[in-house]
PyMOL Python script that loads the backbone (N, CA, C, O; Angstrom):
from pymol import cmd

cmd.read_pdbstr("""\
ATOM      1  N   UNK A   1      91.295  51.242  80.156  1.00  0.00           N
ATOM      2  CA  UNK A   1      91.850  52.552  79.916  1.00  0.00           C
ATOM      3  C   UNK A   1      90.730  53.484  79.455  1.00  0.00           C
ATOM      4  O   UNK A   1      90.112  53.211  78.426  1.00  0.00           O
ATOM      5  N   UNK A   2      90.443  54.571  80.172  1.00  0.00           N
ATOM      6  CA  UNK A   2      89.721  55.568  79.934  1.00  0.00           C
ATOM      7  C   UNK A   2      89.805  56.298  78.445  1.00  0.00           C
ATOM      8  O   UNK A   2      90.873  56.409  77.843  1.00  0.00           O
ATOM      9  N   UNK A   3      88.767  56.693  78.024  1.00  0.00           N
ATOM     10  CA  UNK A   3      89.346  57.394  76.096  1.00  0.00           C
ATOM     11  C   UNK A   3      89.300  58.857  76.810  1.00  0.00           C
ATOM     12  O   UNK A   3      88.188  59.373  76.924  1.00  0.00           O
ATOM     13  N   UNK A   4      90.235  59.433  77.209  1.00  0.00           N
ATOM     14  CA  UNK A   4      90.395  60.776  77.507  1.00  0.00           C
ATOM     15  C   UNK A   4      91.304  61.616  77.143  1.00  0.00           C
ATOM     16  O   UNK A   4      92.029  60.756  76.643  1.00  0.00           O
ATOM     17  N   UNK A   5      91.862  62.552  76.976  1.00  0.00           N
ATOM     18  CA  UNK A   5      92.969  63.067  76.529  1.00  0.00           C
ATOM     19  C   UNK A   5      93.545  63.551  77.982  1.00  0.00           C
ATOM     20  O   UNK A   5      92.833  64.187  78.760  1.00  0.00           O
ATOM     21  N   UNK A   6      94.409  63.324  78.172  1.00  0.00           N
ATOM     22  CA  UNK A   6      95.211  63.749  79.554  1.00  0.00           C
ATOM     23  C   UNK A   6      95.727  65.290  79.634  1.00  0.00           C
ATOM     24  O   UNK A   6      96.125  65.784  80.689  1.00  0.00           O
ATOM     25  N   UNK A   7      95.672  66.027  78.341  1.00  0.00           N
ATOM     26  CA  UNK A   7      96.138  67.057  78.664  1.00  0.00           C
ATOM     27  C   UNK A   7      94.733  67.968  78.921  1.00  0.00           C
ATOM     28  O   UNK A   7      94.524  68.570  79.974  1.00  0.00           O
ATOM     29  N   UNK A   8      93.762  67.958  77.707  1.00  0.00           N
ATOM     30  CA  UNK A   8      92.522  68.579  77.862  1.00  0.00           C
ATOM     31  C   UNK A   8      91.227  68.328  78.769  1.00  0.00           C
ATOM     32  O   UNK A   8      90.391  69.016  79.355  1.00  0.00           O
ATOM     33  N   UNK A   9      91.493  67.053  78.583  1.00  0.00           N
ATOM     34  CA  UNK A   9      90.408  66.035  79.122  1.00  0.00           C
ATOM     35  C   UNK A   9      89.212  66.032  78.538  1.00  0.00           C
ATOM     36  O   UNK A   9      88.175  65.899  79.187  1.00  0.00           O
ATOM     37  N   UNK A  10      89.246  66.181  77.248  1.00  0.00           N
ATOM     38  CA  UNK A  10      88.143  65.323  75.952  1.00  0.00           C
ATOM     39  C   UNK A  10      87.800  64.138  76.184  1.00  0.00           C
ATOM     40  O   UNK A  10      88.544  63.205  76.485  1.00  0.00           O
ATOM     41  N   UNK A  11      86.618  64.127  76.049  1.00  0.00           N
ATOM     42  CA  UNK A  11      86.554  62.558  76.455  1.00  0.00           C
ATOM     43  C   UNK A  11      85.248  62.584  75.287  1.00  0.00           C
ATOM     44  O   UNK A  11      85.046  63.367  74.358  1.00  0.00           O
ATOM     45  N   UNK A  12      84.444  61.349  75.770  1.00  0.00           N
ATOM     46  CA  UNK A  12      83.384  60.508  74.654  1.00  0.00           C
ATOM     47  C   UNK A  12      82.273  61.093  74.812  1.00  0.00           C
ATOM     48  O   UNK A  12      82.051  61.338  75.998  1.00  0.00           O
ATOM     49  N   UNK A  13      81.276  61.504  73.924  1.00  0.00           N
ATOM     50  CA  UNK A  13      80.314  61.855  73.246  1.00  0.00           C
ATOM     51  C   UNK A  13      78.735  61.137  73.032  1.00  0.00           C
ATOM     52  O   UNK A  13      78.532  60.239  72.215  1.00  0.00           O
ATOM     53  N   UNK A  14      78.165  61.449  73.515  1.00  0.00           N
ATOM     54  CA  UNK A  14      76.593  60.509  73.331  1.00  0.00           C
ATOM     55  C   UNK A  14      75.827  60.924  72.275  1.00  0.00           C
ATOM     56  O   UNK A  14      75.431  62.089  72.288  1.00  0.00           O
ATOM     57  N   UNK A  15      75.511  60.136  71.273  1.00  0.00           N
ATOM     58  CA  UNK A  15      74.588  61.200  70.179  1.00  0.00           C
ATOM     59  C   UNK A  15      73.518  59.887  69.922  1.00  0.00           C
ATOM     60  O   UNK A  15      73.292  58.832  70.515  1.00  0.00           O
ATOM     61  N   UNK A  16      73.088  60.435  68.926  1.00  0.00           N
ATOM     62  CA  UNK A  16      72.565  59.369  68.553  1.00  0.00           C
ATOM     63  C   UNK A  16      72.507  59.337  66.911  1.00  0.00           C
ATOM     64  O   UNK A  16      72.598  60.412  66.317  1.00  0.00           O
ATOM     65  N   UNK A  17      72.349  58.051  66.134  1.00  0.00           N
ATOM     66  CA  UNK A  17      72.952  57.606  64.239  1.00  0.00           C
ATOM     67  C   UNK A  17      70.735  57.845  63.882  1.00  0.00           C
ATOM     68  O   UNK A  17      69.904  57.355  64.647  1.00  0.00           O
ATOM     69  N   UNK A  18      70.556  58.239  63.271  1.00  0.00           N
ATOM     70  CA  UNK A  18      69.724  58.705  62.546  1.00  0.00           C
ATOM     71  C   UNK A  18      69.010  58.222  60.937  1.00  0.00           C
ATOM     72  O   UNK A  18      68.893  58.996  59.988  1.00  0.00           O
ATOM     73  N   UNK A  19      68.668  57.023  60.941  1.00  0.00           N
ATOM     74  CA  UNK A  19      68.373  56.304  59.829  1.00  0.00           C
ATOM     75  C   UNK A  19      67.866  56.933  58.686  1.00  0.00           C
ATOM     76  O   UNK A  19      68.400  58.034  58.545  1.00  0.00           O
ATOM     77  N   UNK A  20      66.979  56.652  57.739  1.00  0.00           N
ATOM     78  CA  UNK A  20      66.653  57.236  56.528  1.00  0.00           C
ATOM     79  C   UNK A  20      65.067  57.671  56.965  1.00  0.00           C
ATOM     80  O   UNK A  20      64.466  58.711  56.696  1.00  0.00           O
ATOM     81  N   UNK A  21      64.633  56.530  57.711  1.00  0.00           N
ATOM     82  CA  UNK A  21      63.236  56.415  58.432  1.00  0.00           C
ATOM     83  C   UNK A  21      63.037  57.009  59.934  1.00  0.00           C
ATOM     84  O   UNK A  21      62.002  56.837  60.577  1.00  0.00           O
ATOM     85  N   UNK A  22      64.386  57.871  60.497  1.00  0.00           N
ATOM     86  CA  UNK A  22      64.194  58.762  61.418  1.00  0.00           C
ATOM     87  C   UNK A  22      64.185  57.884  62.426  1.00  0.00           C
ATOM     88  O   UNK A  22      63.683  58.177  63.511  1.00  0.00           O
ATOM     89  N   UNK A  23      64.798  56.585  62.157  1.00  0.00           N
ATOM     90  CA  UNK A  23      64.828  56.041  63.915  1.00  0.00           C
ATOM     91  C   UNK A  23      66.356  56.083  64.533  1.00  0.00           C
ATOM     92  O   UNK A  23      67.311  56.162  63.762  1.00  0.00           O
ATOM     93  N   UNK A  24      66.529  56.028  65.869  1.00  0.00           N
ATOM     94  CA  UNK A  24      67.609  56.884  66.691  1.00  0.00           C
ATOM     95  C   UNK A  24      67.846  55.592  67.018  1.00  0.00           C
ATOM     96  O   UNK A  24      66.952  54.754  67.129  1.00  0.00           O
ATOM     97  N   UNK A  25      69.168  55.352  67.202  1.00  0.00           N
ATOM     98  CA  UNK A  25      70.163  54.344  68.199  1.00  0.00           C
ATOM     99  C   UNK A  25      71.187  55.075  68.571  1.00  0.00           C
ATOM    100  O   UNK A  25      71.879  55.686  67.756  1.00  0.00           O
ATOM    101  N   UNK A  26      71.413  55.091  70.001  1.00  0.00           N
ATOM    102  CA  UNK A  26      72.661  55.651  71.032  1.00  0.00           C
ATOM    103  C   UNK A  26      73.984  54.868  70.402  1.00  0.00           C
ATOM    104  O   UNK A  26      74.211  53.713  70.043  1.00  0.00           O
ATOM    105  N   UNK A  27      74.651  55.967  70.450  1.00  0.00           N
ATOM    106  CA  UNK A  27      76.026  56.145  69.153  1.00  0.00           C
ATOM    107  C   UNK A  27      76.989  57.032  70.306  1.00  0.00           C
ATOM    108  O   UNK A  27      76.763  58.189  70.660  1.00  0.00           O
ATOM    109  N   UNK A  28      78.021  56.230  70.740  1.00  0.00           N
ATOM    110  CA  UNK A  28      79.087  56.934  71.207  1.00  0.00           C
ATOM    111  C   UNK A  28      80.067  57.588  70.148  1.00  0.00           C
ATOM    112  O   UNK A  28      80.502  56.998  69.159  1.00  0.00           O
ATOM    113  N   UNK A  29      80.364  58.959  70.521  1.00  0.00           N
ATOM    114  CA  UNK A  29      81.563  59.351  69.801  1.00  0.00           C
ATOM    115  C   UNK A  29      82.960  59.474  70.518  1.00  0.00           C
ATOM    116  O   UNK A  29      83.054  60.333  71.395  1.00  0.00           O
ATOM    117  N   UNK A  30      84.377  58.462  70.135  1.00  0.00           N
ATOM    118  CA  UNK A  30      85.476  59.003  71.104  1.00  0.00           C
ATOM    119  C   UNK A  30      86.220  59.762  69.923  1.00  0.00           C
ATOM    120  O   UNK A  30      86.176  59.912  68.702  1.00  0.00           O
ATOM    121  N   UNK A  31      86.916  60.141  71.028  1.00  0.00           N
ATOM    122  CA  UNK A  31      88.297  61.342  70.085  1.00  0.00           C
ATOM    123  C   UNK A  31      88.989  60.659  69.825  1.00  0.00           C
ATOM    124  O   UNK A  31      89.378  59.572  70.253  1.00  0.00           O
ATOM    125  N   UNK A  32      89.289  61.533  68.756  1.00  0.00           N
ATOM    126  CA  UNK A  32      90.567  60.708  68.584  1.00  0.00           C
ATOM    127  C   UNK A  32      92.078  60.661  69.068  1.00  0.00           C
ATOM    128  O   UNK A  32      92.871  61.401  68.484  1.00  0.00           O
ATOM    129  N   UNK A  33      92.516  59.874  70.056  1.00  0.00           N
ATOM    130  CA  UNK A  33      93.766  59.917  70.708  1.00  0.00           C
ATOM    131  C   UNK A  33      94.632  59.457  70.190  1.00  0.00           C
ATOM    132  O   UNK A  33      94.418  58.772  69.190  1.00  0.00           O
ATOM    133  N   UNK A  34      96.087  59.671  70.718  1.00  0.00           N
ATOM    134  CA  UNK A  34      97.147  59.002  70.059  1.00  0.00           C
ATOM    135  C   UNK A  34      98.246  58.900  71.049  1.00  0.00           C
ATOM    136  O   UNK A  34      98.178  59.808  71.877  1.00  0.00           O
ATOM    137  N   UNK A  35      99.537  57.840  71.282  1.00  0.00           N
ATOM    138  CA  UNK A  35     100.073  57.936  72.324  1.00  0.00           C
ATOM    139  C   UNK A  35     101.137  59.149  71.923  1.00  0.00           C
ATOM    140  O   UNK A  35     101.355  59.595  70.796  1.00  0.00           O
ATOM    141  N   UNK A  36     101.663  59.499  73.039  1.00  0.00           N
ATOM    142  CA  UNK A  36     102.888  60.747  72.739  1.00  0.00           C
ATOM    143  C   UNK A  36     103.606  61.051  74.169  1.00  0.00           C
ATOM    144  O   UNK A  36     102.960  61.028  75.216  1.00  0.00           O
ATOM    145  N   UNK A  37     104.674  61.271  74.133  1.00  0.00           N
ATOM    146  CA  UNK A  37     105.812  61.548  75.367  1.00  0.00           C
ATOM    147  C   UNK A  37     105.214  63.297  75.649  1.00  0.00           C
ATOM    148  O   UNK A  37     105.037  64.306  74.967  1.00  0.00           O
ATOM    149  N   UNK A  38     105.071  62.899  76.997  1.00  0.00           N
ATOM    150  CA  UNK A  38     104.443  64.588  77.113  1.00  0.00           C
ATOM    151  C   UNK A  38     106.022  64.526  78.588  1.00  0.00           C
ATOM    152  O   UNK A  38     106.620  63.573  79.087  1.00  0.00           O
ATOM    153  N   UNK A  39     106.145  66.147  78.808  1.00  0.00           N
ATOM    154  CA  UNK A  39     107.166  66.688  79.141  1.00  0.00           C
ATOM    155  C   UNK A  39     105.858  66.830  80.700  1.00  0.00           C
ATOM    156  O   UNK A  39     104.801  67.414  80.460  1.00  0.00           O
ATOM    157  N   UNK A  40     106.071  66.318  82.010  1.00  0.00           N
ATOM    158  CA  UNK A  40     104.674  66.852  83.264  1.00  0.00           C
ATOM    159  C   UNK A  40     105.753  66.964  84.459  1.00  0.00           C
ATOM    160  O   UNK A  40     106.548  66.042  84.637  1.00  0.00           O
ATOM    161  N   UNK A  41     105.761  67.988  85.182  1.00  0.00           N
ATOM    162  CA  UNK A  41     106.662  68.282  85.985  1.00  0.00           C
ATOM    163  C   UNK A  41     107.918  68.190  85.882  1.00  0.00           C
ATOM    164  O   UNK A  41     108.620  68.023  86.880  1.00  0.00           O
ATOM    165  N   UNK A  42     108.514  68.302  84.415  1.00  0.00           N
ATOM    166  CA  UNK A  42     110.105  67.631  84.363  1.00  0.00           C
ATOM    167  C   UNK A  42     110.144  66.327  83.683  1.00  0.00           C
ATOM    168  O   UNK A  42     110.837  66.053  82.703  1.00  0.00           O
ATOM    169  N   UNK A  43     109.334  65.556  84.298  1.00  0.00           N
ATOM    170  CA  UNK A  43     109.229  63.884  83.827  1.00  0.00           C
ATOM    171  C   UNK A  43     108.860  63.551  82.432  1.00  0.00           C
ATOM    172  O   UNK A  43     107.908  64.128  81.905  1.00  0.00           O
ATOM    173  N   UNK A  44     109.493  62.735  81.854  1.00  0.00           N
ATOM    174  CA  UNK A  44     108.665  62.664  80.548  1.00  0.00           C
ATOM    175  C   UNK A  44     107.772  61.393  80.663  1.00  0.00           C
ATOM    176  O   UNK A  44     108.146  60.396  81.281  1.00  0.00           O
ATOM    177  N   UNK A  45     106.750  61.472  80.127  1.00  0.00           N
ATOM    178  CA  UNK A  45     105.834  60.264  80.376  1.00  0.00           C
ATOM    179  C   UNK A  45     104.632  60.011  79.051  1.00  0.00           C
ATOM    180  O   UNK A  45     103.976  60.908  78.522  1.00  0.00           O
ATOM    181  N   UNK A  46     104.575  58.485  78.708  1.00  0.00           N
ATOM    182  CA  UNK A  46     103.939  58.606  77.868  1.00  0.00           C
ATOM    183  C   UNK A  46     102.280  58.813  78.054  1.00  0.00           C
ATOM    184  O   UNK A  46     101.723  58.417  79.078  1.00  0.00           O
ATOM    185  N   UNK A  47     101.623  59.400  77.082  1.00  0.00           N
ATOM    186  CA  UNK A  47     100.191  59.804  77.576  1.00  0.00           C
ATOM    187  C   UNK A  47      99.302  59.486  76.272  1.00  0.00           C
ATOM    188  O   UNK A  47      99.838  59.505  75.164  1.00  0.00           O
ATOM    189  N   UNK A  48      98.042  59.217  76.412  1.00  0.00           N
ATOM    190  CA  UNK A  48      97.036  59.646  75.286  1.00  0.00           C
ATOM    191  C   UNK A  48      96.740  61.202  75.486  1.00  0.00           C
ATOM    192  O   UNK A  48      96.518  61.924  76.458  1.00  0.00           O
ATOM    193  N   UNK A  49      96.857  61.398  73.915  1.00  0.00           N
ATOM    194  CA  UNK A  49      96.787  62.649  73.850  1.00  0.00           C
ATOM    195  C   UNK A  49      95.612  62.946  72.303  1.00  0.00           C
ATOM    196  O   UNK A  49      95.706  62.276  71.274  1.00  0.00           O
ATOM    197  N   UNK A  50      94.698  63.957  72.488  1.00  0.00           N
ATOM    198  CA  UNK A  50      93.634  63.759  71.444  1.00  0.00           C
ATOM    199  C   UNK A  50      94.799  64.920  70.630  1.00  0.00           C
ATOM    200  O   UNK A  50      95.684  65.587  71.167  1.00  0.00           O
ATOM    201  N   UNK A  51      94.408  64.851  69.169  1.00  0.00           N
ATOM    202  CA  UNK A  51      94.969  65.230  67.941  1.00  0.00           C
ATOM    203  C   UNK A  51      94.965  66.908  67.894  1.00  0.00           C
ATOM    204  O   UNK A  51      95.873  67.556  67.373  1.00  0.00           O
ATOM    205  N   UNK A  52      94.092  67.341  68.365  1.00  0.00           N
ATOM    206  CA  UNK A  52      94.074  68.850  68.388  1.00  0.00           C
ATOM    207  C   UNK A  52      95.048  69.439  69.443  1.00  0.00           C
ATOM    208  O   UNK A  52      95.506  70.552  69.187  1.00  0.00           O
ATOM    209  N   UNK A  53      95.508  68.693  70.860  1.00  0.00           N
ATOM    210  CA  UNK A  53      96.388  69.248  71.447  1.00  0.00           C
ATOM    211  C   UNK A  53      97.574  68.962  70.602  1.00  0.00           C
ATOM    212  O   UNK A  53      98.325  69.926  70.455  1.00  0.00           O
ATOM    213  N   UNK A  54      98.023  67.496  69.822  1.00  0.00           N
ATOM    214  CA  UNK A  54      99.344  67.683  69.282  1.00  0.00           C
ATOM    215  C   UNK A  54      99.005  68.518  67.930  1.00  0.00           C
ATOM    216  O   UNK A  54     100.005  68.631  67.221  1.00  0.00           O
ATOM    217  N   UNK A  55      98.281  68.898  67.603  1.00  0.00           N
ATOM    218  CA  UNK A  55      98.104  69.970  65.989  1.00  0.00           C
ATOM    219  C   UNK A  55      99.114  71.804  67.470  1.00  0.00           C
ATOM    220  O   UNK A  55     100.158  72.451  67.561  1.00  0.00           O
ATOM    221  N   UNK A  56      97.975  71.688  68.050  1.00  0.00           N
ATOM    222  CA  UNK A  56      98.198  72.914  68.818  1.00  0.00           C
ATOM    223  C   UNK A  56      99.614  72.833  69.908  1.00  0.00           C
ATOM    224  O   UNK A  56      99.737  73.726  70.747  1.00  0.00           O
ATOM    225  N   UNK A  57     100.285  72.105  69.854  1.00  0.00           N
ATOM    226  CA  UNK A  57     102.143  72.054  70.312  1.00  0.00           C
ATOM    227  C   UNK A  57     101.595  72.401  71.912  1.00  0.00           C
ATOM    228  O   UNK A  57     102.277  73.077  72.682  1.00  0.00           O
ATOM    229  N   UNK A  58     100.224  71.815  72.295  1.00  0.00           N
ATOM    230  CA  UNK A  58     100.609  71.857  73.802  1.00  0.00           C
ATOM    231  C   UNK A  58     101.272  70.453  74.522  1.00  0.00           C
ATOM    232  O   UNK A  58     101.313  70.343  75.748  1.00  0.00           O
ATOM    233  N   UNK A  59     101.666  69.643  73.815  1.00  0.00           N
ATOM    234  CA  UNK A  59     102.665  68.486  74.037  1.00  0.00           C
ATOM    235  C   UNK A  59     104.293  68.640  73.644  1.00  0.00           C
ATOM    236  O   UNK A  59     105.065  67.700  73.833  1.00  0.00           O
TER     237      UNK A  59
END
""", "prot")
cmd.dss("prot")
cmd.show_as("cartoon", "prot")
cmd.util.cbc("prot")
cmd.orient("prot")
């Protein structure tokens, strides 16, 4: 399963974690999703959905 949000399509993040001594290791960031009944053509269907679309009632 993809970490995406189905309504926005947020997805994962590349950064990198930053030690005390300035050395870099590749550090994914995902969103944070959550499942939720979204209303898509009529149908209700369950979806991952990241937290800022359900803060913002586009679900």
């Amino acid at each position: 399963m993809s970490q995406k949000c189905e309504i926005c399509g947020k997805g994962a993040l590349v950064g990198y974690r930053v030690s005390h001594s300035e050395r870099k290791t590749k550090h994914r960031y995902l969103p944070n999703l959550h499942k939720a009944k979204v209303n898509i053509n009529g149908k209700i269907k369950v979806a991952l959905v990241c937290t800022d679309c359900l803060k913002k009632y586009k679900v």
